[in-house]
DRENDOPA-694994 format. One record per atom (N, C-alpha, C, O): y, z, x. Coordinates in steps of 0.2 Angstrom, whole numbers, plus 5000, padded with zeros to 4 digits. Layout:
REM DRENDOPA-694994
YZX/...
END
This chain:
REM DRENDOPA-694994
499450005004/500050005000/500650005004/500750055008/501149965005/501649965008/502250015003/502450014998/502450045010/502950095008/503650095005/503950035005/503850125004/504750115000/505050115008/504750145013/505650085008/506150115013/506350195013/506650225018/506250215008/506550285007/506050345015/506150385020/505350315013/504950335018/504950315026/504750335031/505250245026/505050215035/505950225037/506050265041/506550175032/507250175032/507550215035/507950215040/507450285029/507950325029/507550395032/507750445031/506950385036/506650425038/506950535038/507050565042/506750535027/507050585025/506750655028/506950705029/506050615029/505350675031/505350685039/505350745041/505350625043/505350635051/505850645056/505750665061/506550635053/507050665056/507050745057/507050775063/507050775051/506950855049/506150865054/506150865060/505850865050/505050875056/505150885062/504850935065/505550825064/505850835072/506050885076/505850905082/506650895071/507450955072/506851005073/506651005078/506551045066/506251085066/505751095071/505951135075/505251075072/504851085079/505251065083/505551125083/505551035086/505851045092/506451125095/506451145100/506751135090/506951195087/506251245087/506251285092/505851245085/505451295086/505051295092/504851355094/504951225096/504551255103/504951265109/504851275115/505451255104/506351275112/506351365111/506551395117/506251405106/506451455106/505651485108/505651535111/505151455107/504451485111/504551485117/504351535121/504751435120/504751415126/504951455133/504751475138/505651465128/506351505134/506251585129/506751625131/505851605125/506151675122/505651715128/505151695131/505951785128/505551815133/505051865129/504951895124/504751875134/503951895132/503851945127/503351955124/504551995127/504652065124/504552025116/504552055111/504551975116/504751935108/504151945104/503951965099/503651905111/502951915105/502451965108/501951955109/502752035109/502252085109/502152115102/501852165102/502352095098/502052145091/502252065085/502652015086/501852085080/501552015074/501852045068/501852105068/502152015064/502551965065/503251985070/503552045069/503451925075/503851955078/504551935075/504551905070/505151955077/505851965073/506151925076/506551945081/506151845074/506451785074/507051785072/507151825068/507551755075/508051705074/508151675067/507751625067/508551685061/508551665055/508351585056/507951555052/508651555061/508551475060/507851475064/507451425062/507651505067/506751495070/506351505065/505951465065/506451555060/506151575053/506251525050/505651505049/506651495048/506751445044/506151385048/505551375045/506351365054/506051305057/505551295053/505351255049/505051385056/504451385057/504251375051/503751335050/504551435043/504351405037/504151325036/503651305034/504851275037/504751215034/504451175037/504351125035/504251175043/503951135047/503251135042/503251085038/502751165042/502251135038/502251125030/501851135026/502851125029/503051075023/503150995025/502950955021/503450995029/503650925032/503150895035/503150825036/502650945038/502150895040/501650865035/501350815035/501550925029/501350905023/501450835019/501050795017/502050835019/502550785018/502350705022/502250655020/502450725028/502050665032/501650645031/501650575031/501050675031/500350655029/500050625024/499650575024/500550665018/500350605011/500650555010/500850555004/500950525013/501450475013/500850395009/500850355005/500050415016/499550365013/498850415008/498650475008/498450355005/498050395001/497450455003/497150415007/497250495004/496750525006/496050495008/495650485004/495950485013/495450425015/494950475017/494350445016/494950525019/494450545027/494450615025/494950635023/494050655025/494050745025/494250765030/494350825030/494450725035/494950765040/495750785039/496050825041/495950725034/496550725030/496550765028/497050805029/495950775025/495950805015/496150885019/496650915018/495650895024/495550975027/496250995030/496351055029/496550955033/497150965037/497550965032/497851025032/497650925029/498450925021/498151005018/498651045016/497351055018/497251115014/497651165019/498051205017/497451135027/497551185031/498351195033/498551245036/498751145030/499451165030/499651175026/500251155027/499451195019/499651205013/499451305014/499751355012/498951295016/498951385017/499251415022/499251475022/499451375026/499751425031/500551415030/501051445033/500851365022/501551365022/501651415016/502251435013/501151425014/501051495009/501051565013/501351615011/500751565018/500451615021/501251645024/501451695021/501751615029/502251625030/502551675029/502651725033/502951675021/503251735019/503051795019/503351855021/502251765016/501851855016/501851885022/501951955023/501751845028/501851885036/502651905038/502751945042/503051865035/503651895037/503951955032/504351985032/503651945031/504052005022/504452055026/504352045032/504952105023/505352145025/505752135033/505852185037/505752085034/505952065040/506752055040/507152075044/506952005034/507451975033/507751985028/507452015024/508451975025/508851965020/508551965014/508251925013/508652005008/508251975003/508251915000/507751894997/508951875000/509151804998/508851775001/508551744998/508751765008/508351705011/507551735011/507151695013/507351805011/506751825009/506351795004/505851755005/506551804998/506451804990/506651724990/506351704984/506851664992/506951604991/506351574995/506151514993/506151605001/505651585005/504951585002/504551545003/505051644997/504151674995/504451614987/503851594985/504851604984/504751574977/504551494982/504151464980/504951484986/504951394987/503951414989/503451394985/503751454995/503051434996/502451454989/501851434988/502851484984/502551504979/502451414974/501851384973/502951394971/503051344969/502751274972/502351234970/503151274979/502951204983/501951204982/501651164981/501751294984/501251284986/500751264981/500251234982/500951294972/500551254968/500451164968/500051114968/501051164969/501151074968/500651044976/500450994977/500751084978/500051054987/499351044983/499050994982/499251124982/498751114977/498351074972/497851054971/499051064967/498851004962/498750934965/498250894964/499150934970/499150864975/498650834976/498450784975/498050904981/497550884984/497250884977/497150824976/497050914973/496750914969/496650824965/496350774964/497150834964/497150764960/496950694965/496850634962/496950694972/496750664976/496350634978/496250574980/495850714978/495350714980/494950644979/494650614983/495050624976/494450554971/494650494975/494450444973/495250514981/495250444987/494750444991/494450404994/494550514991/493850514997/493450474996/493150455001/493250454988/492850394985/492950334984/492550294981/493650314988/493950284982/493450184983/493650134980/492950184991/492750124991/492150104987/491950054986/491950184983/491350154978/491650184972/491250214968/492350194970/492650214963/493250154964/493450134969/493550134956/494050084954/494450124955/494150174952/495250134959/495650184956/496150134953/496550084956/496150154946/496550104941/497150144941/497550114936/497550194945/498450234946/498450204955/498050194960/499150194952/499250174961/499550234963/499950264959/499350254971/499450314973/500050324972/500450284970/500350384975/501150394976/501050464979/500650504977/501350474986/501450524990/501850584986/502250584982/501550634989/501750704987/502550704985/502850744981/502850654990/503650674991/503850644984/504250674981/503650584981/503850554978/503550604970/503950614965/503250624971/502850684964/503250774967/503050834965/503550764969/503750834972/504250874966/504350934966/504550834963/505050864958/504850864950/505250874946/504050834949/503950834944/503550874942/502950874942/503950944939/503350994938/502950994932/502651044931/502850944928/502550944924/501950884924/501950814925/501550904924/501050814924/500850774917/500750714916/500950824913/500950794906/501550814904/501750874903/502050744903/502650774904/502750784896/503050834894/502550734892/502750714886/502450774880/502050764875/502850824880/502450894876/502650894871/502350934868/503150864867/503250844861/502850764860/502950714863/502450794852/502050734852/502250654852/502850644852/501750614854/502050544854/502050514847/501750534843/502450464848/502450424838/501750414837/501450384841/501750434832/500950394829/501350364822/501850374819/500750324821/500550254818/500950254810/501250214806/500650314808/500750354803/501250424801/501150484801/501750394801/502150474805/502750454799/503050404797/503050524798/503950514794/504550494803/504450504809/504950464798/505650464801/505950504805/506150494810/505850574803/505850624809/505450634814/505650644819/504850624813/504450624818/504550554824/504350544830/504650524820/504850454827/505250474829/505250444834/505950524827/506450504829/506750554838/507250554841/505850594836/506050664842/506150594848/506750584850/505550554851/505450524856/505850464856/505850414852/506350484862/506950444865/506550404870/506150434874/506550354871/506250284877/506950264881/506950234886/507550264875/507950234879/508650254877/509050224873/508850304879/509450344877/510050304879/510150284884/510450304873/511150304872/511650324875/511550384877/512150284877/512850334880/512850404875/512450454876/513350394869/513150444866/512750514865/512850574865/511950474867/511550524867/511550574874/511650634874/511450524878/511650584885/512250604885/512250644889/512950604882/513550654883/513050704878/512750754879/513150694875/512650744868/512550814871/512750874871/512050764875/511350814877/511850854883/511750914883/512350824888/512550874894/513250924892/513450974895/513450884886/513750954882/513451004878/513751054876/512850984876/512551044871/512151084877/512151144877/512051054883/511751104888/512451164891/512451224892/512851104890/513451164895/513551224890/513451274892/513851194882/513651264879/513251304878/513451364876/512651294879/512051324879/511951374886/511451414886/512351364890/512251384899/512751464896/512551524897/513451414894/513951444892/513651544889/513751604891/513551514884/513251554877/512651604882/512851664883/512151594883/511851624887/512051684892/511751744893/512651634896/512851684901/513151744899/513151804901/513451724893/513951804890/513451844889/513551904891/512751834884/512351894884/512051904888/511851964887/511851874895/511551924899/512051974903/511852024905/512851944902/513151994904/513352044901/513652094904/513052054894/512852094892/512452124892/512552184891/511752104893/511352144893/511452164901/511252224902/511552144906/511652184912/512152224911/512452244916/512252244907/513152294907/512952354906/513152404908/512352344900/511852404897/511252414904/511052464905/511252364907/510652414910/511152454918/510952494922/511652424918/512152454924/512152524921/511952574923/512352524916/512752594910/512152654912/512152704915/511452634908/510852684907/510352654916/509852604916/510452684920/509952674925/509552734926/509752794925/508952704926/508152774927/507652764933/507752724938/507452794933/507152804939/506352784938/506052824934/505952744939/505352704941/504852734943/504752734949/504552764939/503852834942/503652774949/503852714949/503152804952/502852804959/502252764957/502152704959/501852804953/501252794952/501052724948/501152734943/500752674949/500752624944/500552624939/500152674938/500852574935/500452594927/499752604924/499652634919/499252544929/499052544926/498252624926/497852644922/498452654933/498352724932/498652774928/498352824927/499152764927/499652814921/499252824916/499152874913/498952734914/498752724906/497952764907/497752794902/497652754915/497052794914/497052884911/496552914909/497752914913/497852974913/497952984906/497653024903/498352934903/498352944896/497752944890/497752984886/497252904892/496852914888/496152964892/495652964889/496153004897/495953044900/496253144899/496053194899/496953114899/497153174901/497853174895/498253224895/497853124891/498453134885/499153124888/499553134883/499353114895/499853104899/500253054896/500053004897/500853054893/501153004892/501352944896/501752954901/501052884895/501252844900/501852804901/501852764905/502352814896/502752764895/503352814891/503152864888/503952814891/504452864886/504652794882/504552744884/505052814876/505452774871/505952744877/505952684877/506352784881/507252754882/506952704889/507352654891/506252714893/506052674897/505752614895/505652574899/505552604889/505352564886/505952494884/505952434885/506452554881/507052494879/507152464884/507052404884/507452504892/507452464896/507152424899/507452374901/506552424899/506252364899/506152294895/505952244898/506352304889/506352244885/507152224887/507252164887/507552274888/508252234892/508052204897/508052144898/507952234901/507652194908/507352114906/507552064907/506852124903/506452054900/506852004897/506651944896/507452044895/507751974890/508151954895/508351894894/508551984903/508951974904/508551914912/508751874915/507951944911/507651874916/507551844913/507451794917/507351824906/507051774901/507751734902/507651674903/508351764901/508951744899/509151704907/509351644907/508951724913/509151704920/508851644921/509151594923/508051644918/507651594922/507751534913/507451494913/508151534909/508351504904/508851464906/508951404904/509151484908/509951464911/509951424918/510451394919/509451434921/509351394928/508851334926/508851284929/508551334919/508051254916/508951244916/509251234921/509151254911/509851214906/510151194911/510551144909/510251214918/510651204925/510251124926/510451064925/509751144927/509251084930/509151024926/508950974928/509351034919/509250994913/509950944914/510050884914/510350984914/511250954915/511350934920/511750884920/510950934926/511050894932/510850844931/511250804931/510150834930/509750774928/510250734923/510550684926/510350744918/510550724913/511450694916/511750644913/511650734919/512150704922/512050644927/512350594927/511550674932/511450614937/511050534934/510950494937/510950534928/510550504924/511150444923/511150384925/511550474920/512250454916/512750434924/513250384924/512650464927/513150434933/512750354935/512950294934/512250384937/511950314941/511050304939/510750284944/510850304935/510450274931/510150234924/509750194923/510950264921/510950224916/511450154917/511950144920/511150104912/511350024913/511450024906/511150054901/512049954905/512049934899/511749874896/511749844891/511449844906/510849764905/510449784909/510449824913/510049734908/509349714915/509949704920/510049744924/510349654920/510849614927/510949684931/510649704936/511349724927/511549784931/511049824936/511149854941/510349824930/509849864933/509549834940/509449864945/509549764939/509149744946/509649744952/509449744958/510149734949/510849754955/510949834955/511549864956/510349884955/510649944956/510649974965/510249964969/511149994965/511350024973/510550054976/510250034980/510450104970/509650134975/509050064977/508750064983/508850004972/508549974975/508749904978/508349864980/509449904980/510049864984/509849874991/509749834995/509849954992/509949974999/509449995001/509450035006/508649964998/508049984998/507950074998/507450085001/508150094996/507950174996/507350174989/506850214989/507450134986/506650134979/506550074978/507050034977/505950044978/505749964975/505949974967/505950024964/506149924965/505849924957/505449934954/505449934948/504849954956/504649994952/504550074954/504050104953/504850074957/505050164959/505450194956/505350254955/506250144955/506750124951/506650154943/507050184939/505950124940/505850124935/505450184932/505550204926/504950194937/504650254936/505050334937/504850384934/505750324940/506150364941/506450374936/506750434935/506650304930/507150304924/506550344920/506750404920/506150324918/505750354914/505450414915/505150444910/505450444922/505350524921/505850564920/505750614917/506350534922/507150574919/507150594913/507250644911/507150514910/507150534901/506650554901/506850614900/506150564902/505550624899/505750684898/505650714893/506050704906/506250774907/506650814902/506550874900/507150754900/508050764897/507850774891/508050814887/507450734888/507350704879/506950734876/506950764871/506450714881/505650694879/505050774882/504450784882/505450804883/505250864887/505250934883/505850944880/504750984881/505051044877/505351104884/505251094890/505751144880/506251174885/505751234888/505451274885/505851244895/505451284898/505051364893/504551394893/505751374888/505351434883/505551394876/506051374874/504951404873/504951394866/505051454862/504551464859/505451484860/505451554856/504951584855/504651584849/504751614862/504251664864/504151734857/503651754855/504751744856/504851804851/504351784844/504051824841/504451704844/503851714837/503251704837/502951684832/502851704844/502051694845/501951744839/502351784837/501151714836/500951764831/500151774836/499751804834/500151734844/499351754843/499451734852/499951704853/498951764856/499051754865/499151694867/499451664871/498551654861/498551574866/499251554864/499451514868/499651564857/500251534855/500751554858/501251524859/500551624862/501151634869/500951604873/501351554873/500751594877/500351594884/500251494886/500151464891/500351464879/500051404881/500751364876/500551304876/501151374874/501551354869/502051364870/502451324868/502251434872/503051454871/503251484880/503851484882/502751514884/503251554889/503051524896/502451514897/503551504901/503351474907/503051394906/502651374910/503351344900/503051304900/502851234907/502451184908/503551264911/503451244917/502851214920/502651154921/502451304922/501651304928/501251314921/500951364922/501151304916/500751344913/499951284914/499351294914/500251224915/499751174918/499651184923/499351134925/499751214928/499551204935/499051264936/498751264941/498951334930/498551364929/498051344927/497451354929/498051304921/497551274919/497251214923/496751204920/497351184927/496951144932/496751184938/496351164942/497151234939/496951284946/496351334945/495951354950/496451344939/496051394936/495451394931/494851394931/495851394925/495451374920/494751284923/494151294924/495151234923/494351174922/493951194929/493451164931/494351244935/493651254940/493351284939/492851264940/493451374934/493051394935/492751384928/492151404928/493051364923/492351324919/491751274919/491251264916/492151244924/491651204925/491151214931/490651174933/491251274933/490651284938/490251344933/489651344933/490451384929/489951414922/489751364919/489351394915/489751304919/489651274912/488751264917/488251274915/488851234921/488051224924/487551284922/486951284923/487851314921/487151384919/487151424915/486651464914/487851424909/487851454906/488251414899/488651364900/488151434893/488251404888/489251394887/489651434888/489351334885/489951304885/490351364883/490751384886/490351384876/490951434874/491151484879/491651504881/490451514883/490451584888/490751544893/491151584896/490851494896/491251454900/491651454900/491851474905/492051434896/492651424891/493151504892/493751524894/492651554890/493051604890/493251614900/493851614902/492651604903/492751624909/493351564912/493651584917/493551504909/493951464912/494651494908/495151454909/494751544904/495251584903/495551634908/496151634910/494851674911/495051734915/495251694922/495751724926/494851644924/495251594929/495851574928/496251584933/496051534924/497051554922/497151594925/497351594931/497051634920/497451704923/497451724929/497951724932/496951734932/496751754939/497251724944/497451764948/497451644944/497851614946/498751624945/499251614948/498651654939/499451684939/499551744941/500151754942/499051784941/498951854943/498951844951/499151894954/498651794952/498751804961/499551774963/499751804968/499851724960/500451684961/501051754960/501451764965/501051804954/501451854952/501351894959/501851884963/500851934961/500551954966/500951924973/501451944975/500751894974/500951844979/501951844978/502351854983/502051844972/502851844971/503051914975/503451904980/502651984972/502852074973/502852064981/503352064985/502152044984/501952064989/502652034995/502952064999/502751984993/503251944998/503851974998/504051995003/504251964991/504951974992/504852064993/505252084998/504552114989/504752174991/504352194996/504752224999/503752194999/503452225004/503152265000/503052325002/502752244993/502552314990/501852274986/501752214984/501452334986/501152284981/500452384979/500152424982/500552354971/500352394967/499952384963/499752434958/499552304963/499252304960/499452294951/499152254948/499952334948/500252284943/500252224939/500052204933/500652174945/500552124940/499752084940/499452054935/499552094946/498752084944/498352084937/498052044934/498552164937/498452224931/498552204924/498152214919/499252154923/499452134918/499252064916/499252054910/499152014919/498951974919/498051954918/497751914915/497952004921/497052004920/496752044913/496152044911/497252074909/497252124905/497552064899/497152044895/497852044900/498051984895/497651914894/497751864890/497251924900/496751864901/496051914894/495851884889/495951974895/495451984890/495752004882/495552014877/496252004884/496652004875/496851944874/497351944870/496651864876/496551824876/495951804872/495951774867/495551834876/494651844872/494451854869/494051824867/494851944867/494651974862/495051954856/494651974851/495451934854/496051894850/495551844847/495251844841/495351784852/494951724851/494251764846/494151744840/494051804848/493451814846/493451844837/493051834833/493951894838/494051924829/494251894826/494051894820/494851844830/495251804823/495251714824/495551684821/494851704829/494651634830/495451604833/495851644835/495451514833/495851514834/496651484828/496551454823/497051504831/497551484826/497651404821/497751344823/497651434816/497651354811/498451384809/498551434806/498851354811/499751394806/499651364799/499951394794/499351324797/499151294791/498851324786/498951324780/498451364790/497951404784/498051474784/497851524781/498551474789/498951574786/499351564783/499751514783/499351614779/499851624773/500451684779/500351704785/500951674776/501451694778/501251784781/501351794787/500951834776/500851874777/500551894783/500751934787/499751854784/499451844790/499751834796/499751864802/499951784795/500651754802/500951834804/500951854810/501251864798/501751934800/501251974804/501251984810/500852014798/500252054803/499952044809/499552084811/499951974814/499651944818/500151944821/499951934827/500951934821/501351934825/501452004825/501252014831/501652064823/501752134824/501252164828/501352194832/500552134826/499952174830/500052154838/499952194843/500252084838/500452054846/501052074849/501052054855/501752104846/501852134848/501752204852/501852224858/501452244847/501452304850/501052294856/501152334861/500452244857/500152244861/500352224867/500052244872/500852184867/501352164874/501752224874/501852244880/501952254871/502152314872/501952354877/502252374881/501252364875/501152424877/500852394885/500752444889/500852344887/500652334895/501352324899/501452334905/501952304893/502652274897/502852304904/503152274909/502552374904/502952414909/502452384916/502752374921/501852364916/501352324921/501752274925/501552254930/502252234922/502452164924/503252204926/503552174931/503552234923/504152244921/504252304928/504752294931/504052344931/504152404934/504152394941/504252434945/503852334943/503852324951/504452274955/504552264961/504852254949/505452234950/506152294948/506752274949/505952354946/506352404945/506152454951/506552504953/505752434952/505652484959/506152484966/506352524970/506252414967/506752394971/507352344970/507452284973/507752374965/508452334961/508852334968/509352294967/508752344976/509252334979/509052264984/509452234988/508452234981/508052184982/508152134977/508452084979/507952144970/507952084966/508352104959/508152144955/508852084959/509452084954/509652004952/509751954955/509752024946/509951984940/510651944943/511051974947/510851884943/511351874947/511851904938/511651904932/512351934940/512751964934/513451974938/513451954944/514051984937/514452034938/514452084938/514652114943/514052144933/513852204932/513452214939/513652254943/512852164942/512452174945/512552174954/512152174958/
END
């Protein structure tokens, strides 16, 4: 397959590559020995940096062609773990700002490696398999966090008016100012209530028992200890709304960008225009790179549901967990987790018993990523969000199994209520598992606020 100019041209990947190792084997070189008597040793913020991106960038070079060889295959795993591994070895070393930015970039970048290799893998085969997708390197899939991008349904055949009308293919001037002012409102609007709720939790600050919860909870049914008080609970649900509010306000960011950059330099009002566009003038994209970029854009912008679906009205776990919260990764658990570890039950054990275990595999895989979150940026690790995530992987199970799975069709309205109250209390009563290992160290991870 021959390459775009973006990768030989403008050599975006091998310039940096360069800097960076060469940067990092100038300061091994000349640093004196005192540097590397103790692991990890205490770098130079720009050596740290080097040293993180360089096996990203190598990453990055390697898939440029298809996976041909298991030498590839193994090399592209072995530097995807050791650009994950990084942070967790430098933890409390540095700043929390470039701390906490280092552990989400290896958290995030490192799912999408993952997905990479995975979805690749089938080049190992590819001279006795047809492959009917033409490749595209890691760098080129690197901003698409979704693989199925299209989550609101497609037109069917048979459908009303409104239903055709969700899916945009080819949006209007109009429509894109629309959508970058309904976003700015929307960014707008948001901000003021988180400044609110950060105003309330500046006012009432509490102090964070030691012990984890999910032993608290054992004392409580052992020893009748209460595990949780009323006024620490509220806090918590403020806490929750006001990252719910945070990580809502950074999609609507990312949406208005797109949707602007769409509208600066994507949008055409002929073919003439488009084939005369600057990005495939200056070879930076072939035409069909050009095109494939238009049409994930509008995906993203139109055709995309928004990172949270009003979480507040799940009535049931899979209606949270698969529908409404994090819609982001919630696929990158499900191919990490869930079709491997069902699919290695299914050889010995009956499909549904599979199925449930390709549940606890999800989870497992968010439980290690949240994990992997605590351990990095605070230098703490409490077992927590483990704790909550594995614990919601079996009220997953238990839910499936008493009330089957969700018809909204065949609940009466009453049912819908009592199923949504009952799932409440029960996120309730774990909230403090997820919620408490970020209140442990407010002088590490703070709400970006004014109050804050």
């Amino acid at each position: 397959m021959s390459q775009s100019g973006i990768f030989i041209k403008s050599n975006l990947v091998y310039i940096p590559l360069s800097v960076t190792t060469a940067h990092t084997l100038n300061f091994i070189f000349n640093s004196p020995l005192s540097t590397w008597q103790e692991f990890p040793p205490k770098l130079p913020t720009s050596v740290y940096s080097s040293i993180f991106f360089t096996p990203l960038l190598l990453f990055l070079s390697l898939s440029f062609e298809p996976i041909q060889t298991k030498r590839r295959f193994y090399t592209l795993l072995s530097l995807a773990l050791i650009f994950i591994s990084i942070p967790i070895s430098f933890r409390g070393l540095y700043p929390p700002t470039l701390q906490n930015a280092f552990v989400a970039y290896g958290a995030l970048f490192g799912l999408k490696m993952f997905l990479f290799l995975k979805y690749n893998r089938s080049y190992l085969n590819q001279e006795s398999s047809n492959q009917k997708e033409e490749f595209k390197s890691f760098l080129w899939k690197i901003f698409n966090s979704r693989f199925n991008s299209y989550i609101i349904p497609l037109k069917k055949e048979i459908s009303n008016e409104k239903e055709n009308s969700l899916i945009i293919t080819s949006p209007t001037t109009s429509q894109i100012n629309k959508k970058i002012i309904y976003r700015t409102l929307f960014i707008f609007t948001k901000y003021l209530i988180l400044e609110l709720v950060m105003f309330i939790l500046s006012k009432y600050t509490m102090v964070i028992p030691e012990k984890p919860y999910q032993l608290r909870l054992i004392e409580f049914f052992t020893k009748g200890t209460p595990a949780v008080t009323m006024p620490s609970m509220l806090q918590y649900l403020n806490f929750l709304l006001g990252l719910y509010l945070m990580l809502s306000i950074y999609y609507d960011i990312c949406t208005m960008i797109c949707a602007t950059f769409y509208r600066l330099f994507l949008h055409a009002s002929s073919e003439e225009i488009y084939y005369k566009h600057i990005l495939i003038k200056s070879g930076l994209l072939t035409p069909s790179e050009f095109v494939s970029l238009k049409e994930w854009m509008i995906t993203f912008i139109f055709n995309t549901k928004h990172l949270f679906s009003e979480p507040w009205m799940a009535s049931s776990p899979q209606d949270f967990w698969s529908a409404r919260w994090q819609l982001m990764i919630n696929e990158s658990f499900k191919e990490l987790g869930f079709l491997p570890v069902k699919n290695v039950f299914t050889t010995f054990v009956p499909k549904k018993f599979a199925n449930l275990m390709g549940v606890l595999g999800a989870f497992g895989i968010s439980a290690l990523l949240h994990e992997y979150l605590i351990i990095g940026q605070f230098d703490l690790w409490t077992g927590e969000h483990f704790f909550f995530f594995m614990i919601h992987g079996v009220i997953f199970i238990l839910w499936e199994a008493a009330f089957g799975r969700e018809n909204k069709n065949e609940n009466s309205k009453i049912k819908r209520f009592v199923k949504w109250f009952l799932l409440l209390i029960i996120n309730l009563s774990v909230l403090p598992a997820f919620i408490e290992p970020y209140r442990r160290r407010p002088e590490i991870f703070e709400i970006p606020s004014y109050f804050s």
